[in-house]
TORTORVO-309149 format. One record per residue (C-alpha): residue in one letter; x, y, z. Coordinates in steps of 0.5 Angstrom, whole numbers, plus 500, padded with zeros to 3 digits. Example, Ala and Ser with C-alpha at 12.3 -4.5 7.8 and 13.67 -1.06 7.14 Angstrom:
! TORTORVO-309149
A525491516
S527498514
END
This chain:
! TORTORVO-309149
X161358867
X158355861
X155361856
X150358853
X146363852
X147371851
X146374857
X151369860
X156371855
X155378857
X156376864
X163372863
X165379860
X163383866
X169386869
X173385863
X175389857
X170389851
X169392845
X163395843
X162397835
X156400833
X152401828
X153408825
X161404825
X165407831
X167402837
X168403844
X173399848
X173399855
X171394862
X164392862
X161394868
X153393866
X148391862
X141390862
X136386858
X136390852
X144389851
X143397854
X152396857
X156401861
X163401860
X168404864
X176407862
X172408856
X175410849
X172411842
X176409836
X174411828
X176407823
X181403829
X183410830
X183412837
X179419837
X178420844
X178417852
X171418855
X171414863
X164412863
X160411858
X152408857
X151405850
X143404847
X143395846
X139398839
X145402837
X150395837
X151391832
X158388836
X160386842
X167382843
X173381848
X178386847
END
């Protein structure tokens, strides 16, 4: 698939791990479940990472798409 657009990026990601970083600099890794038009994503098998550092697992997480900053495969 050709992912000339953003949604289309995000739609090849889909069911694949991905990492989210915010802007207040936490990232969240996990497998991309959904997303909306406003980059609103849901990630499943979620874990928080501060500084890379693991903090904790978390299972299924809704992220606003006005806090991201970054989204990138995993």
């Amino acid at each position: 698939m050709d992912a000339t657009r953003p949604l289309d990026a995000l739609n090849v990601s889909r069911n694949k791990r991905i990492i989210v970083e915010l802007k207040n600099g936490r990232q969240f890794i996990g497998l991309l479940r959904s997303f909306d038009i406003h980059i609103n994503v849901v990630l499943e098998d979620a874990e928080e990472r501060i500084e890379g550092e693991l903090k904790r697992k978390l299972g299924v997480v809704f992220l606003r798409g006005d806090a991201i900053i970054l989204i990138s495969p995993a």
